[in-house]
N, C-alpha and C positions, 0 to 999 in steps of 0.2 A: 273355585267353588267355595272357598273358606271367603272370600270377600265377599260373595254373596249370602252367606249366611250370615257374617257382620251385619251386613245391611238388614238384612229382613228381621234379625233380631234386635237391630236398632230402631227400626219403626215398630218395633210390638212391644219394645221397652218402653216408648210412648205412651203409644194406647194403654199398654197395661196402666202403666200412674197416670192415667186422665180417666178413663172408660166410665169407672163408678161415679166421677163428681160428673163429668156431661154429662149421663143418664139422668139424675139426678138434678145439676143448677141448670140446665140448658134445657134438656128436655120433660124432666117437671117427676121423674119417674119416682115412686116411693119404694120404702122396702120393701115390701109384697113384692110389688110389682120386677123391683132388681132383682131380687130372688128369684123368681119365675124364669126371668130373661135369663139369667145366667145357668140356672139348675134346665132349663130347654137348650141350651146352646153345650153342656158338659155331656149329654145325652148325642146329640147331633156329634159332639167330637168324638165319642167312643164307637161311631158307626164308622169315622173316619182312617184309621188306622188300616181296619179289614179290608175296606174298599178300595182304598190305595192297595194294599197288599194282592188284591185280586185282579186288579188293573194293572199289574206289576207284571204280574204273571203273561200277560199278553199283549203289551203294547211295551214300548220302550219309556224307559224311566223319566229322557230328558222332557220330553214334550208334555208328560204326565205332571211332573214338578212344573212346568214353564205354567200349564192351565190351571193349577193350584192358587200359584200368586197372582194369574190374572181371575180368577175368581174372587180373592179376597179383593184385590182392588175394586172390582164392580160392586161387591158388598160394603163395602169401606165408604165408595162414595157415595153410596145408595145411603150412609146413614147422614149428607149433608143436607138432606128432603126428605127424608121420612121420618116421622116426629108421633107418629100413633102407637101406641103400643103392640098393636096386634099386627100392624106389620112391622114393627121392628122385632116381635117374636122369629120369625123365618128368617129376617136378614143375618141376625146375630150368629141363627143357626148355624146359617149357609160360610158363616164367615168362621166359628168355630171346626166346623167340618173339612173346610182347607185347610184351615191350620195344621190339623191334628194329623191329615193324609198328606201335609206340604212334607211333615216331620217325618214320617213314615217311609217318604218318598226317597230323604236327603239324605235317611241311615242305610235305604236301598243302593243308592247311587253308590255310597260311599264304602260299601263291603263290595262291589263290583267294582269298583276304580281300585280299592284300594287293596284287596285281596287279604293276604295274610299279616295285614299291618292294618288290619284295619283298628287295632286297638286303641294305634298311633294315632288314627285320624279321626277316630273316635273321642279322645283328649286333643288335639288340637281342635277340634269343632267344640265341643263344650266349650273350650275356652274363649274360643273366637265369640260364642251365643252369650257369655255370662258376660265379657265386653261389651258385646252390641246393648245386651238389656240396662246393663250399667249408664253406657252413653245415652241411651235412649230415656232413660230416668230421668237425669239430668237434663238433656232438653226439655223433656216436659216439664220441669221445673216454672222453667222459665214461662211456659205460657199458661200454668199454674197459677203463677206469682200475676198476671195479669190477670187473668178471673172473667175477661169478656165472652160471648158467644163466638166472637172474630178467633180470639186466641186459640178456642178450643178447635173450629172450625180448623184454621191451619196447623194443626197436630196432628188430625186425622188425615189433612192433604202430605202430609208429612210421611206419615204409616203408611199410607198409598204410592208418594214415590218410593218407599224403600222396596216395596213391590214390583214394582219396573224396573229398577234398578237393578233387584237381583234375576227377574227375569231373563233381564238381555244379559245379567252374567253366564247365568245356565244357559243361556242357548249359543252361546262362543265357549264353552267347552264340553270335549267331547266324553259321550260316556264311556269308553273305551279305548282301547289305543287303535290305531288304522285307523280306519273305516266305522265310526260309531251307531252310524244309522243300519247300514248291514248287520253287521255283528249284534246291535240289539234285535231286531227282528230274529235272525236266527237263535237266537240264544233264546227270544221268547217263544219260538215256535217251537223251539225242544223242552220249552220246560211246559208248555200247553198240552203236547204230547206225550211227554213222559218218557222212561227209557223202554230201550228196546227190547223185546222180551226174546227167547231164545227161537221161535220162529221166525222171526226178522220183524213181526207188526212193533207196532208200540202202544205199550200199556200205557192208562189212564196216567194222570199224574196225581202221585198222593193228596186226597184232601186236607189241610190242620184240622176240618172241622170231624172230620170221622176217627182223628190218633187222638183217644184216650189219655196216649200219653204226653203227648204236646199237650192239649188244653189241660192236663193236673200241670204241668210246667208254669204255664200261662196263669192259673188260679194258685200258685202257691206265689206265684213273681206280685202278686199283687199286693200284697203285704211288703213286700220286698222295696215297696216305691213311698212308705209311708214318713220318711224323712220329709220329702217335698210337703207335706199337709204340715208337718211338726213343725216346721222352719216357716210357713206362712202363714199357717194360722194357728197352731196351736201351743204354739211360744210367744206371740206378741198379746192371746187373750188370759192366756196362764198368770203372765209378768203383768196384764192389766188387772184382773181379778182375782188373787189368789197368791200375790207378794206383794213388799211393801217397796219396790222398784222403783226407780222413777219412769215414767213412761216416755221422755227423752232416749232410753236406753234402747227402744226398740230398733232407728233409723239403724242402730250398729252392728243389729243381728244379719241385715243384706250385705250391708260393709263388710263383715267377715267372711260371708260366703262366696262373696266376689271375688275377692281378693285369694282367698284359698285356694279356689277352684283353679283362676286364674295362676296361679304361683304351682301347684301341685299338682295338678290333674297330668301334665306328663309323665312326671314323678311312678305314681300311682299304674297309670297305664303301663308304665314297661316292667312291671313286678305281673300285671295278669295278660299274658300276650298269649296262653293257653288257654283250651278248654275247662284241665284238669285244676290250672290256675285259678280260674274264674267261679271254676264250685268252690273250690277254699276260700276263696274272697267273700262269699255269701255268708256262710258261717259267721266269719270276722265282723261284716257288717251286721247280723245278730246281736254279736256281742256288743258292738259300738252302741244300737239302737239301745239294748238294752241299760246299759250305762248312761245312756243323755235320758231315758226315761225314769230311770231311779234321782240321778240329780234333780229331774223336774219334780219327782215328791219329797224331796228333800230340799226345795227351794222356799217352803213359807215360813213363816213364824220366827226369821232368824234376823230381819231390820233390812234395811236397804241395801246395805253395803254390801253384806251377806247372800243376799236373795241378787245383788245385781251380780259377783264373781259368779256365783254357780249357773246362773242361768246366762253368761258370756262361756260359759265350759260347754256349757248344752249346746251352746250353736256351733263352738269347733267340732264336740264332737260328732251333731248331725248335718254338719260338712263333709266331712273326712265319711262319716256311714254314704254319704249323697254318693261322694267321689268313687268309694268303692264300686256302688250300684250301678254306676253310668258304663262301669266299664263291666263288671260281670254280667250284668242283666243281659245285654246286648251282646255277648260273645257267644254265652250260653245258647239264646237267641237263636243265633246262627249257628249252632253246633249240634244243636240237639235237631236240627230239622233237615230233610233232605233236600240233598243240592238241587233236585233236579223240579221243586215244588219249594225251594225257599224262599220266593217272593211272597207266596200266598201266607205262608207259615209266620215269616215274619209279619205282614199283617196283623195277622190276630195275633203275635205276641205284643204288640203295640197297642194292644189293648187294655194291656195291663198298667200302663200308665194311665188312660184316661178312666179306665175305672176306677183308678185313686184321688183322680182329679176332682172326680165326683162324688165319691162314696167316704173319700177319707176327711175332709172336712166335716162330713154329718158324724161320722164315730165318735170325732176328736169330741165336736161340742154337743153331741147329743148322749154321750156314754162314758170316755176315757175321763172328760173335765168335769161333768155330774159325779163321779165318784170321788173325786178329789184326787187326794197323793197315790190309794189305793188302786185307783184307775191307771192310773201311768205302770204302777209296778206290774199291772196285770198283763198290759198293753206290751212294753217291754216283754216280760217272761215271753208272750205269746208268739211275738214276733222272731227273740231270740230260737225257740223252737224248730218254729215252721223253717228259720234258715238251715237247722241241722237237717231236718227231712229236707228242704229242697235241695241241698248237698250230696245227702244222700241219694236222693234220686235221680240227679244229673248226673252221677258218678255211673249210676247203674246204666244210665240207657247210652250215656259216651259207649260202658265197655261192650256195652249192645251191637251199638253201631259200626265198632270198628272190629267188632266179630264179623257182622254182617260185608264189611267192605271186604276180611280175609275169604268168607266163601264168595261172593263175587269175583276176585280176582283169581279164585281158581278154580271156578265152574269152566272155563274156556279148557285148562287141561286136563279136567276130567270130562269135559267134551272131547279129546283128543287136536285140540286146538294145538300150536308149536308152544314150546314153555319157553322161548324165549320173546315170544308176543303177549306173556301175562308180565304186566307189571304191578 
């Protein structure tokens, strides 16, 4: 599964460093027009999360991932003939929307396979995706450096085998151990059903969309993802407009975050391998945001030398906030939502990333960088906050939860059940 996600994240390391100049020198497209395409396909991604997450719920994981990548591949090669804007509107969509449910799908798989490690496999998968995207860079380099229609043309074929590739990885291993294809059917037909209720029927299974408290989890996690917007866009237009940096400086802000990710994301993981772990982690990353955002208003006016240290500290330190996130966000995730409806639930927590995808670029350059240094301080303060409440509030619905699991397990002996069949 880990080689497969290398691969798939090595063809979208491609396409990402190609996507904007082909739209653009190959197919003629202007900023409006990029804009549109791209703010319609952020839209399309953040439908994708749910949908995966509700399809989860009912069908088995491996087949659901395998049609994901074979969806981007038909969309991928759909854009070697389709050259009109208004239909490369829906391609793009259709190819965003797998993406975002491919991911959805792979952090599904990977808390089933991998159970209570999944923190484990959680830092190894980042690390294996910040490789592929690395490698994936670097190839496109290369047909960059060329500049033909041809070159670009075989980038995108490129992106497309790593689709097939990683397909027939997923479908040679199993989602389970035994018997994978049993075992998910059954597993999804108990979580479609729900648990048993004391008459013997079985109740409904919980909605995410009707717990109040899951979706404040879900809208407080959103801010929570806003490293990702800081590290790509709102550090490399800071450093271009608003210090006296050299603009050389930017290729080194990916360099860092590679290579961190890559060296420490273990690290990091086996310090949150808990729940209780994982709220403390969020706080921290508060802190962390907050700090890379006070150095970015304290980045101008000080000459290059100056403006380039502090804003190389900003990108360790919305590294290290990244690393934190990857692994609280996603354990929380799973802990705050019940077993027997956590496909759906995580879904729409997977939304919370795409709603940063798309809404935190427009913050950064439409509010935080308009106000200047005082914009960043604000941003910061705001963020550091919302992490003490969402601490707070994971803390509360955990000791919720495992109230709830102590009268479950002892509803049976106050049914007059035997006490030594309550575990």
């Amino acid at each position: 599964m880990l080689l497969a996600l290398l691969l798939d994240r090595t063809g979208s390391g491609v396409w990402a460093a190609a996507s904007v100049l082909y739209f653009t020198f190959v197919v003629g497209l202007d900023a409006g027009q990029l804009g549109l395409l791209f703010g319609v396909a952020g839209v399309a991604g953040i439908a994708g999360s749910p949908l995966a997450g509700h399809l989860a719920g009912r069908f088995p994981v491996r087949p659901l991932l395998i049609g994901c990548h074979l969806l981007r591949l038909a969309t991928l090669c759909a854009l070697l003939v389709v050259t009109r804007f208004e239909a490369l509107l829906p391609v793009v969509a259709l190819t965003n929307l797998g993406d975002r449910a491919a991911k959805t799908l792979e952090m599904l798989f990977a808390t089933r396979v991998a159970g209570e490690r999944r923190a484990t496999y959680q830092a190894l998968s980042r690390s294996s995706a910040n490789a592929g995207y690395a490698l994936g860079a670097g190839l496109a380099a290369i047909g960059l450096a060329v500049g033909s229609r041809q070159a670009y043309q075989v980038l995108i074929l490129a992106n497309a085998l790593s689709f097939v590739a990683a397909a027939a990885l997923v479908w040679r291993t199993g989602e389970a151990g035994g018997r994978p294809r049993a075992r998910a059917r059954a597993g999804s037909r108990a979580a479609a059903d729900g648990p048993a209720a004391p008459n013997g029927r079985r109740q409904p299974a919980p909605s995410p969309w009707r717990d109040r408290g899951y979706l404040r989890f879900v809208l407080l996690d959103m801010p929570m993802n806003l490293d990702d917007s800081i590290l790509g866009v709102g550090l490399p237009l800071w450093l271009v407009h608003h210090t006296d940096a050299p603009h050389a400086l930017v290729p080194a802000f990916l360099v860092i975050n590679t290579v961190l990710v890559v060296v420490l994301q273990l690290r990091v993981s086996a310090r949150v391998e808990e729940p209780r772990q994982a709220a403390a982690a969020v706080r921290l990353y508060g802190l962390t945001m907050f700090a890379s955002c006070a150095l970015l208003a304290l980045s101008t006016g000080g000459g290059a030398w100056t403006a380039s240290v502090v804003l190389l500290a900003v990108a360790v330190l919305a590294t290290l906030a990244e690393l934190m996130r990857s692994v609280s966000s996603w354990e929380l995730a799973v802990s705050l939502a019940p077993q027997e409806a956590r496909a759906s639930y995580l879904g729409v927590a997977g939304m919370a990333q795409s709603v940063q995808k798309s809404a935190g670029p427009v913050l950064l350059t439409g509010a935080v960088m308009a106000a200047g240094p005082t914009g960043w301080l604000v941003l910061g303060a705001a963020v550091a906050g919302l992490s003490v409440v969402q601490r707070r509030y994971s803390v509360r619905r955990l000791d919720a939860l495992d109230a709830k699991d102590v009268l479950d397990a002892a509803a049976p002996t106050a049914a007059g059940a035997p006490a030594d069949k309550v575990r």
